[in-house]
Structures are given as structure tokens and as C-alpha cells.
Backbone atoms as SQL, in Angstrom:
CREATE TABLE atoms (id INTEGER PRIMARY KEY, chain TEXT, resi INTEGER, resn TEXT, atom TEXT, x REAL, y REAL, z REAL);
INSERT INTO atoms VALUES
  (1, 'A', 1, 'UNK', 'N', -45.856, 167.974, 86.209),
  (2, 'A', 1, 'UNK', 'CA', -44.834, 168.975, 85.989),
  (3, 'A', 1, 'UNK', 'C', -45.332, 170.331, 86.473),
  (4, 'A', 2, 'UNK', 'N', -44.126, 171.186, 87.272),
  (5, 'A', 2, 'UNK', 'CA', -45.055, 172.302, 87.486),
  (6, 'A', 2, 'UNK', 'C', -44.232, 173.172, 86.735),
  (7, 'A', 3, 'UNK', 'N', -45.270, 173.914, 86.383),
  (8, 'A', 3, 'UNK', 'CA', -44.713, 175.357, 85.464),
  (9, 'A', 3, 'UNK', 'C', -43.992, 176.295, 85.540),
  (10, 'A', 4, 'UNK', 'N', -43.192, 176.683, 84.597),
  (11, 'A', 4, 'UNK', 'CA', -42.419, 177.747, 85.024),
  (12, 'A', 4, 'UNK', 'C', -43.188, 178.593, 85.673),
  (13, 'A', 5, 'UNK', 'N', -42.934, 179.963, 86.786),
  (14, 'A', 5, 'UNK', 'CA', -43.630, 180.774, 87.722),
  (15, 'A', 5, 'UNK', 'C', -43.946, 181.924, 86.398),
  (16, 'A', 6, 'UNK', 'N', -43.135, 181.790, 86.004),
  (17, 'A', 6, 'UNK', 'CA', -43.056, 183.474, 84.762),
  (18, 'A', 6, 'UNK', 'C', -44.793, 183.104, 84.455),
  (19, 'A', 7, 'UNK', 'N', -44.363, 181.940, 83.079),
  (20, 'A', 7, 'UNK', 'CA', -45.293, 181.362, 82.612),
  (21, 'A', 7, 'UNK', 'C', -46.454, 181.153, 83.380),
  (22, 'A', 8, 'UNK', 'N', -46.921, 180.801, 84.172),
  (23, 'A', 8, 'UNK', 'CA', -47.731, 180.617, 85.413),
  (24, 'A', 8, 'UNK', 'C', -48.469, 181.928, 85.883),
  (25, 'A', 9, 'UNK', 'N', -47.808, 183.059, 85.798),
  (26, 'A', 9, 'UNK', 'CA', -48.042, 184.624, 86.323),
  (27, 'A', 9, 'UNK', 'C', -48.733, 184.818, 84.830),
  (28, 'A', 10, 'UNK', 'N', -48.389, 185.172, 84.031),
  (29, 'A', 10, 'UNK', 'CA', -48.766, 185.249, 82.608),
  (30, 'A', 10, 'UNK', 'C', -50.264, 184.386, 82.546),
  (31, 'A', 11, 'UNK', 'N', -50.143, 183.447, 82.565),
  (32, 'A', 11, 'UNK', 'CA', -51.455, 182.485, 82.442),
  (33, 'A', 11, 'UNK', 'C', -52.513, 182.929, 83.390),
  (34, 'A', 12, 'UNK', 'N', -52.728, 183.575, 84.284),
  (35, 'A', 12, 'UNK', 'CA', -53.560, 183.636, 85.520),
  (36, 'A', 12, 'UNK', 'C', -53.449, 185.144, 85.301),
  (37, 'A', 13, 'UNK', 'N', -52.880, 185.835, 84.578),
  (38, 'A', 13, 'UNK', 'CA', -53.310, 187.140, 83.884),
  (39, 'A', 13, 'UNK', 'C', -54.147, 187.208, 82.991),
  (40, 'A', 14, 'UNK', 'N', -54.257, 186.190, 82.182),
  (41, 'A', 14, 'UNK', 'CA', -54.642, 186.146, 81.107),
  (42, 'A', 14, 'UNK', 'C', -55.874, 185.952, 81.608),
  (43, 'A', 15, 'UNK', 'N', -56.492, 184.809, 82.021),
  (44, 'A', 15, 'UNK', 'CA', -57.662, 184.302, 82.735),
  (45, 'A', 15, 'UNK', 'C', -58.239, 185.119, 83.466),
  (46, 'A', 16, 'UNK', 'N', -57.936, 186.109, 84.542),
  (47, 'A', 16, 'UNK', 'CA', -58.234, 186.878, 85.163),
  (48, 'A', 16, 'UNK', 'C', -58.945, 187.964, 84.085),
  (49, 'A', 17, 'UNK', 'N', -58.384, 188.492, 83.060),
  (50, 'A', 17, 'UNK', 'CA', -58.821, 189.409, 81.997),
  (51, 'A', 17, 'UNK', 'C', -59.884, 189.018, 81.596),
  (52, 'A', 18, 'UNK', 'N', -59.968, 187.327, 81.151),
  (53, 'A', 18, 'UNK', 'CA', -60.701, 187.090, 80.342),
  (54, 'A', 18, 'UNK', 'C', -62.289, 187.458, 81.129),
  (55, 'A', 19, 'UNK', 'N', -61.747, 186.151, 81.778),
  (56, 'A', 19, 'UNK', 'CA', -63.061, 186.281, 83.202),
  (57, 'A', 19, 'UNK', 'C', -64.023, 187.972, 83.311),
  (58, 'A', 20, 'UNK', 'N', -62.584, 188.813, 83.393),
  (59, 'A', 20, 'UNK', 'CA', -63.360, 190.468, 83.568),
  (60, 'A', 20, 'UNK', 'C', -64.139, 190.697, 81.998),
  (61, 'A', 21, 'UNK', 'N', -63.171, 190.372, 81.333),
  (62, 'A', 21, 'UNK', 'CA', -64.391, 190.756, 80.361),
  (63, 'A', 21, 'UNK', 'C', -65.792, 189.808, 79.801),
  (64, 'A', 22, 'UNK', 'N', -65.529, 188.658, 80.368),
  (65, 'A', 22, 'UNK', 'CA', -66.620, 187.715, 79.911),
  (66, 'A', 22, 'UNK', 'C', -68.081, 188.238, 81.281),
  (67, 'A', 23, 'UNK', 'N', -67.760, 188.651, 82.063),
  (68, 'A', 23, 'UNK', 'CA', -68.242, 189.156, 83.334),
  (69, 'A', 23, 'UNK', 'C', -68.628, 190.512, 83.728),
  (70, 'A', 24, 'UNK', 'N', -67.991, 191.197, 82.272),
  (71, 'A', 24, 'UNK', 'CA', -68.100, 193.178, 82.566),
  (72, 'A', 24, 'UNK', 'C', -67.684, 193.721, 83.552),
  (73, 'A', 25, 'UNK', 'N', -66.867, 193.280, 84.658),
  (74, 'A', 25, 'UNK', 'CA', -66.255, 193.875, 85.657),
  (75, 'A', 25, 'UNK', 'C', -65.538, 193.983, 85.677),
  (76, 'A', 26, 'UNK', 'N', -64.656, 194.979, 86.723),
  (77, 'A', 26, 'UNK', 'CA', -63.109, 195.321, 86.924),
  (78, 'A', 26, 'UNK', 'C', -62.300, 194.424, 86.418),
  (79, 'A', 27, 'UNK', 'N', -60.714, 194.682, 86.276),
  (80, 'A', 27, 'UNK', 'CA', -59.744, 193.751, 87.111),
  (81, 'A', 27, 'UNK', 'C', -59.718, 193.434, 88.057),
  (82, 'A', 28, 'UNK', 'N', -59.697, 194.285, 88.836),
  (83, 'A', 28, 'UNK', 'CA', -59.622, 194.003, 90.773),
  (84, 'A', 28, 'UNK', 'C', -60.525, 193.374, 90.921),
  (85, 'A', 29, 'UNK', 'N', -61.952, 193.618, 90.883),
  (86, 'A', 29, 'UNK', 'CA', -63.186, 192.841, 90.918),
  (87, 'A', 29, 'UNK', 'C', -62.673, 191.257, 90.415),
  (88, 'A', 30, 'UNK', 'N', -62.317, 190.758, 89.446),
  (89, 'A', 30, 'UNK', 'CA', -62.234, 190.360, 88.672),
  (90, 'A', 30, 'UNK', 'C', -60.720, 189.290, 89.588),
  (91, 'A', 31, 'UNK', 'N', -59.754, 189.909, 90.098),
  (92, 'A', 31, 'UNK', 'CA', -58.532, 189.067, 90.578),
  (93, 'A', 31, 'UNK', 'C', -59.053, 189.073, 92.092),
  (94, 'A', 32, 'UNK', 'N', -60.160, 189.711, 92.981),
  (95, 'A', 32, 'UNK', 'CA', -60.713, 189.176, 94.453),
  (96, 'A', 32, 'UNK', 'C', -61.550, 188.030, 93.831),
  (97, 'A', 33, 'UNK', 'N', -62.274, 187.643, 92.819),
  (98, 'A', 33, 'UNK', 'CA', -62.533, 186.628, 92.605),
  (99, 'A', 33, 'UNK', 'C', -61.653, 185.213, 92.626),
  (100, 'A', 34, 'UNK', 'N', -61.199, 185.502, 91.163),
  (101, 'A', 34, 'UNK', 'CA', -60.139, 184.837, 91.216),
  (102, 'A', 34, 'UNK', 'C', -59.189, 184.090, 92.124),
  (103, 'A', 35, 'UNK', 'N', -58.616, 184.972, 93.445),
  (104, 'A', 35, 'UNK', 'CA', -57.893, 184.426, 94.041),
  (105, 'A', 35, 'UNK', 'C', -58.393, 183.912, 95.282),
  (106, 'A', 36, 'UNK', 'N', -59.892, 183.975, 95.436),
  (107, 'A', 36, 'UNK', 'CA', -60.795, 183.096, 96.250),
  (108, 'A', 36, 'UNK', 'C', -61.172, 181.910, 96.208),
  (109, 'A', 37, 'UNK', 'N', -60.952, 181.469, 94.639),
  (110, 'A', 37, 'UNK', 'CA', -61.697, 180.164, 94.087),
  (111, 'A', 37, 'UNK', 'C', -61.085, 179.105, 94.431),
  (112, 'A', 38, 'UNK', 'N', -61.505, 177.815, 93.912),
  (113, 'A', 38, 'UNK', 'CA', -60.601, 176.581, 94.001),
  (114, 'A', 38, 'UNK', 'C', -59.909, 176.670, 92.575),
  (115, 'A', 39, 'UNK', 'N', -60.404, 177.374, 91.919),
  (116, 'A', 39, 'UNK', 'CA', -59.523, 177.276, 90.319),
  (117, 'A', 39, 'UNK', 'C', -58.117, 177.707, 90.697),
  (118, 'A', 40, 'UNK', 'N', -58.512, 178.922, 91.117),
  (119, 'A', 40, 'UNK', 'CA', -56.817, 179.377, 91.578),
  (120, 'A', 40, 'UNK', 'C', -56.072, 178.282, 92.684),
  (121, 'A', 41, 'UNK', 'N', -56.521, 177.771, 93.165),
  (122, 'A', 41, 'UNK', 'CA', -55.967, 176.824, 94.133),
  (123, 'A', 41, 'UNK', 'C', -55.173, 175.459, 93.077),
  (124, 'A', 42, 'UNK', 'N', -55.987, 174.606, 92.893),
  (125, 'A', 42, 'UNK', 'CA', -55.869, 174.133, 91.962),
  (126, 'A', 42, 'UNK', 'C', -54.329, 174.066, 90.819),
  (127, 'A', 43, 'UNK', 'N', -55.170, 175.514, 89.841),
  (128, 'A', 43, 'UNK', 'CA', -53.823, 175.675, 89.115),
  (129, 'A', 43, 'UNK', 'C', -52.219, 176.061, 90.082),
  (130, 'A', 44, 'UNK', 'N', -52.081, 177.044, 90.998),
  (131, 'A', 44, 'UNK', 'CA', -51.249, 176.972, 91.885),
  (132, 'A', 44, 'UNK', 'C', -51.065, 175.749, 92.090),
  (133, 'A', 45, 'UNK', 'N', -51.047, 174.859, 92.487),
  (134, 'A', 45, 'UNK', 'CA', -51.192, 173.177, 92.931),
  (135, 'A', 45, 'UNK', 'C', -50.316, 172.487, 92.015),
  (136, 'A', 46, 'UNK', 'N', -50.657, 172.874, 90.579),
  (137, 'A', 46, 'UNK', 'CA', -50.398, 171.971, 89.738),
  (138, 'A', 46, 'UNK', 'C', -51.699, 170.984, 89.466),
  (139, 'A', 47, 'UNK', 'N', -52.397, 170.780, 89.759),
  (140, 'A', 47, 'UNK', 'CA', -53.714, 169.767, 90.037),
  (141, 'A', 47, 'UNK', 'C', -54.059, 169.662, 88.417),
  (142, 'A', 48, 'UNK', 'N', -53.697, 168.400, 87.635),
  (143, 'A', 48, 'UNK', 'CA', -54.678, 168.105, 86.438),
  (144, 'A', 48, 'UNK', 'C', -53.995, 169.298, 85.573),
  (145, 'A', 49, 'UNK', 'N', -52.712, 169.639, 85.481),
  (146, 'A', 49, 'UNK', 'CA', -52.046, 170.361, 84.807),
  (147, 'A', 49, 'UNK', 'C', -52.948, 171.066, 84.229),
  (148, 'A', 50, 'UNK', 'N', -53.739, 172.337, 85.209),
  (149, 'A', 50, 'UNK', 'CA', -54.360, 173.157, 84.958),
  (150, 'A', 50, 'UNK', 'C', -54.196, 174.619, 83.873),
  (151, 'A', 51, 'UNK', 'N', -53.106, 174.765, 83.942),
  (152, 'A', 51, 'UNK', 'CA', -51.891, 175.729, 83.282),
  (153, 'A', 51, 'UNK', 'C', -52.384, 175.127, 81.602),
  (154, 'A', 52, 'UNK', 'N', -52.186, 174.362, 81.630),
  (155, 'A', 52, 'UNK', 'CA', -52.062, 173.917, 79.880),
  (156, 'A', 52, 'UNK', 'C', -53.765, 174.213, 79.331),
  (157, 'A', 53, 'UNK', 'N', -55.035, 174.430, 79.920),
  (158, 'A', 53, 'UNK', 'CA', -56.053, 174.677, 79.294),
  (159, 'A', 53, 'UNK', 'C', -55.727, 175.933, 79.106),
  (160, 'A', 54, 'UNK', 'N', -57.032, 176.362, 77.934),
  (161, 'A', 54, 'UNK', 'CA', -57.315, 177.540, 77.304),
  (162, 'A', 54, 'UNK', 'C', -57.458, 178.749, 78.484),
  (163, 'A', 55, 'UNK', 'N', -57.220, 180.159, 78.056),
  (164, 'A', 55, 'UNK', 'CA', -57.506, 180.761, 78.775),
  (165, 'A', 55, 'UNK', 'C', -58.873, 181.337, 79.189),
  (166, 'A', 56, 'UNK', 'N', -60.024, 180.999, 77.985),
  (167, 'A', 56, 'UNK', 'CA', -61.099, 180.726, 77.875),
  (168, 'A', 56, 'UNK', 'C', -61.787, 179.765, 78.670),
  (169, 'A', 57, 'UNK', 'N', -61.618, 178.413, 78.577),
  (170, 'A', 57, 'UNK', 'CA', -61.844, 177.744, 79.317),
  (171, 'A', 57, 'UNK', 'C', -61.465, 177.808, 80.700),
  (172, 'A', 58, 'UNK', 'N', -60.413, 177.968, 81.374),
  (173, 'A', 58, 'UNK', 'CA', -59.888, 178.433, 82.590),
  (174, 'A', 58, 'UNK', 'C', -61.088, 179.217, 82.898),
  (175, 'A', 59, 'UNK', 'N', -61.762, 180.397, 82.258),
  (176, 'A', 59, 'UNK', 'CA', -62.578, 181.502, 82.618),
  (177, 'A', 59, 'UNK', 'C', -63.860, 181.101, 82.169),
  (178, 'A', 60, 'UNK', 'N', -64.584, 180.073, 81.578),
  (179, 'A', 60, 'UNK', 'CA', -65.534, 179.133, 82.105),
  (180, 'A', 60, 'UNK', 'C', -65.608, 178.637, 83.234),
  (181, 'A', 61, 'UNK', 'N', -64.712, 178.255, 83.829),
  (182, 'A', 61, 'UNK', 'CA', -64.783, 177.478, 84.780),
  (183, 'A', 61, 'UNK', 'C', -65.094, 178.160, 85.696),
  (184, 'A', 62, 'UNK', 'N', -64.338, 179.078, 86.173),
  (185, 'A', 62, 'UNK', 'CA', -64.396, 180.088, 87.289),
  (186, 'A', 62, 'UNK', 'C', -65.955, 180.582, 86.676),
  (187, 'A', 63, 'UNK', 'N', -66.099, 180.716, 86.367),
  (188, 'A', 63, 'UNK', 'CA', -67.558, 181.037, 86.139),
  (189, 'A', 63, 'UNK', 'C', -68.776, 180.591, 86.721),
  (190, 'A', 64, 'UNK', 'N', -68.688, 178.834, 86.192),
  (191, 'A', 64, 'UNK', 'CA', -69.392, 177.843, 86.262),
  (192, 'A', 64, 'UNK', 'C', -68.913, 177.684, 88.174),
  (193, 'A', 65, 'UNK', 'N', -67.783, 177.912, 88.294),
  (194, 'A', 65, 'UNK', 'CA', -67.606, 177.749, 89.779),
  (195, 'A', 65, 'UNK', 'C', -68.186, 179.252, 90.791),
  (196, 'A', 66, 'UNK', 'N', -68.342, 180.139, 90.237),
  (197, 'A', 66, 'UNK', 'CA', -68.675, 181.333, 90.951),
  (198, 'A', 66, 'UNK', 'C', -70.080, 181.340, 90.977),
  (199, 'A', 67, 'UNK', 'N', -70.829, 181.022, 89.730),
  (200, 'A', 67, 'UNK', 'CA', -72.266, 180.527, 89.648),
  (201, 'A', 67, 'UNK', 'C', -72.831, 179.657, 90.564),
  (202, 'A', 68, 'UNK', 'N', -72.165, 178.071, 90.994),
  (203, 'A', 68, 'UNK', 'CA', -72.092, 177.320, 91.823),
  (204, 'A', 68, 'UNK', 'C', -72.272, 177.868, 93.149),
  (205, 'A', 69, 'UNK', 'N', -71.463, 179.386, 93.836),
  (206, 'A', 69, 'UNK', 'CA', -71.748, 179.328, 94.993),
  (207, 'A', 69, 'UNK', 'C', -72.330, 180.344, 95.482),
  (208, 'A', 70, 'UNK', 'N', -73.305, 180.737, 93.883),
  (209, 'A', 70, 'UNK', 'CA', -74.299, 181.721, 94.466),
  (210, 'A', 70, 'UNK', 'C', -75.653, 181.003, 94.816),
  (211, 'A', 71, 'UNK', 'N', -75.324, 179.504, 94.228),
  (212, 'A', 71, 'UNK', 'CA', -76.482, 178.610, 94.751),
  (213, 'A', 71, 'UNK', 'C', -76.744, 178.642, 96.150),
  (214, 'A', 72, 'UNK', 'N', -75.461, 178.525, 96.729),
  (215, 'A', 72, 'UNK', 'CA', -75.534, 178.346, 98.389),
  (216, 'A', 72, 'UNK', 'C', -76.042, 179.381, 98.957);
């Protein structure tokens, strides 16, 4: 199912915030991340009805995924 867009905009606000503050950086800082990742891809997608996790978790992830490609 894909999500309402409202709902969807709202959710990826939320995450984006969280992320900045779990991270101490901007917003902006904080949504050029964001809209680089595969998370954002993903939830856009619909993929594994991404939308329905926490907004916390959402901002683990991106985390655990931004961490990931400072390995490289």
C-alpha cells in the first residue's frame, strides 16, 4: 500500500528532525543527507512499508546507513 503523500511528507519530516537531533546538525545538513540515502529511496518506493516504522528507528537506520559509507 502506498501512503497517503500528506502523511508521507509528515513522516520524512519527522525523521529528518530526528536524525538532526540524534546527529547535532542542521536541518539542511540533516535533509542533504537524507535525500541522498537509500532510506529515502526506499520509503519513497514503498519498499517493506517503510512509512509504518518509528520515527526513531527510521533515524537509526539512516545512521547505521551513513556510518556504513564512511567505511568506504
Amino acid at each position: 500500500m502506498i501512503a497517503n503523500r500528506y502523511i508521507l511528507i509528515h513522516k520524512l519530516c519527522d525523521v529528518i528532525t530526528e536524525y538532526a537531533s540524534v546527529q547535532n546538525i542542521s536541518l539542511r545538513a540533516a535533509l542533504d543527507v537524507f535525500y541522498k540515502s537509500n532510506l529515502y529511496k526506499e520509503i519513497s518506493a514503498g519498499i517493506s512499508d517503510m512509512h509504518c516504522r518509528s520515527d526513531g528507528y527510521l533515524a537509526d537506520e539512516l545512521l547505521r546507513e551513513t556510518r556504513g559509507n564512511d567505511k568506504n
